[in-house]
C-alpha positions as CSV (number, residue, x, y, z in Angstrom):
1,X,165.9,96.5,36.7
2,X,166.7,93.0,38.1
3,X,170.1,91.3,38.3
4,X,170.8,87.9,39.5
5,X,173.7,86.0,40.8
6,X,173.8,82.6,41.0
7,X,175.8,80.2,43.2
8,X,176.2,76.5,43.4
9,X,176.1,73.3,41.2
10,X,179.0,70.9,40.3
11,X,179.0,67.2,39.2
12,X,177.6,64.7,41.0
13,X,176.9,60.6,41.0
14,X,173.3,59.6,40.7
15,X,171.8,59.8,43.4
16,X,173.6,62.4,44.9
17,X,172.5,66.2,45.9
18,X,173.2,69.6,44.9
19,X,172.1,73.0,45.7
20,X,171.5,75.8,43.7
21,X,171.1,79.7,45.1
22,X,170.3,82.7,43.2
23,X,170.4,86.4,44.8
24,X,168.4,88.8,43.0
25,X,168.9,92.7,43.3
26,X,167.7,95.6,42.2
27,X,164.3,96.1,41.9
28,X,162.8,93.2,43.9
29,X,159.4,94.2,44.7
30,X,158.9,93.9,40.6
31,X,159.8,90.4,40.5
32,X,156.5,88.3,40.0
33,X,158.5,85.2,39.3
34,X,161.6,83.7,40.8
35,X,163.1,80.5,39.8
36,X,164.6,78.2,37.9
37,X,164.9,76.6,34.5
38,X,167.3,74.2,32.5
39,X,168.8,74.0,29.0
40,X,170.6,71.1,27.4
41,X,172.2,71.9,24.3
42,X,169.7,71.5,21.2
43,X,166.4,71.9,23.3
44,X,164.5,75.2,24.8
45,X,165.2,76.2,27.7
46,X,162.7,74.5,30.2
47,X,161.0,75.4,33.6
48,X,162.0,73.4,36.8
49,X,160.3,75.4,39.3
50,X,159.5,79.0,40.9
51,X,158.1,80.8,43.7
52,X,155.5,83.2,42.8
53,X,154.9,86.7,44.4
54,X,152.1,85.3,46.7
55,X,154.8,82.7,48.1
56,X,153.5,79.3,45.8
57,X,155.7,77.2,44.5
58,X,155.3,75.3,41.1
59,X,157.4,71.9,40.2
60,X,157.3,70.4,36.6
61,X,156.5,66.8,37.0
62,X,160.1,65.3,36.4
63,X,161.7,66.9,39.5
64,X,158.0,66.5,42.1
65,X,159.3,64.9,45.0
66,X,163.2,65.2,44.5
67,X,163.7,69.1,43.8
68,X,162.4,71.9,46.7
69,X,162.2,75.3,46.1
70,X,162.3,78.3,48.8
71,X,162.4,81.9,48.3
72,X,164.1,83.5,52.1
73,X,161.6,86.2,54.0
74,X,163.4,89.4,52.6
75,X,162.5,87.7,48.5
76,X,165.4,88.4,47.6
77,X,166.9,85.0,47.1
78,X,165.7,81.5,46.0
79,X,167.4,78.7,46.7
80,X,167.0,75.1,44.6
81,X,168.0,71.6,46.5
82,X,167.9,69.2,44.1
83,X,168.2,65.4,45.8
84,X,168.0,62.1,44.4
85,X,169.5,63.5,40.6
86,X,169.6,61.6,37.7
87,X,171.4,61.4,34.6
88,X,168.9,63.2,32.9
89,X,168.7,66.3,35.2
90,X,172.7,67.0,33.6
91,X,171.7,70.6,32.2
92,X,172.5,73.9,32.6
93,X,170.6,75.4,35.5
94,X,169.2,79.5,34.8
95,X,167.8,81.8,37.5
96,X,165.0,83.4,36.4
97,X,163.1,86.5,37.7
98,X,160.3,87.2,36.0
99,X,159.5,90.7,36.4
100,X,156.0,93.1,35.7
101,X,156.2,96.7,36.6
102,X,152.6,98.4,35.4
103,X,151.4,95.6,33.6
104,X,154.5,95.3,31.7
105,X,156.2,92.2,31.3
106,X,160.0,91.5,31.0
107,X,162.3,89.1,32.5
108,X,165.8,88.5,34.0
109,X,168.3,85.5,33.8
110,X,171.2,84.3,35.7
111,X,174.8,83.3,34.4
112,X,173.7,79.9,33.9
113,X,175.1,77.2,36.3
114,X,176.2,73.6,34.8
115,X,175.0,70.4,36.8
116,X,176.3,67.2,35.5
117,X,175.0,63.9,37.1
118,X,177.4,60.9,36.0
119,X,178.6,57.9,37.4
């Protein structure tokens, strides 16, 4: 099993930058997957971006060129920097540890972690 901790957000002016860190333990060496996604009430919960188990990265296209995602050496923890926010990124941030063990698939969140951008 996998549990994650997550650290970071807060409110913000547009414009600004926040960080977001996630420590995973447990069973690391299952996680195929770590990263984050969003949710705003109403709407699915959405990808932002991971690191996968090779070490790439994948960015949806509204945050390419403002978010960077890094996983440290010992995978164990990814860490989010988000610069340049917008209103729109306001959400609720989830770690996410997606997780294969034999071919089987499951998956892992994080508390959840509010970001507001507002002037």
């Amino acid at each position: 099993q996998v549990q994650l901790v997550e650290s970071g957000g807060g409110s913000v002016q547009p414009g600004g930058s926040l960080t977001l860190s996630c420590v995973a333990s447990g069973n690391i060496a299952s996680i195929a997957a770590l990263g984050w996604y969003r949710q705003v009430p109403g709407i699915t919960r959405k990808l932002v971006a991971d690191v996968l188990r090779d070490g790439s990265k994948r960015y949806v296209d509204f945050v390419k060129g403002r978010f960077t995602i890094s996983r440290n050496g010992a995978r164990d923890t990814v860490t989010l920097v988000m610069n340049n926010l917008k209103s729109e990124d306001t959400a609720t941030y989830y770690c996410r540890a997606d997780i294969e063990v034999d071919g089987h698939y499951s998956g892992a969140w994080g508390q959840g972690s509010q970001v507001t951008v507002s002037s």
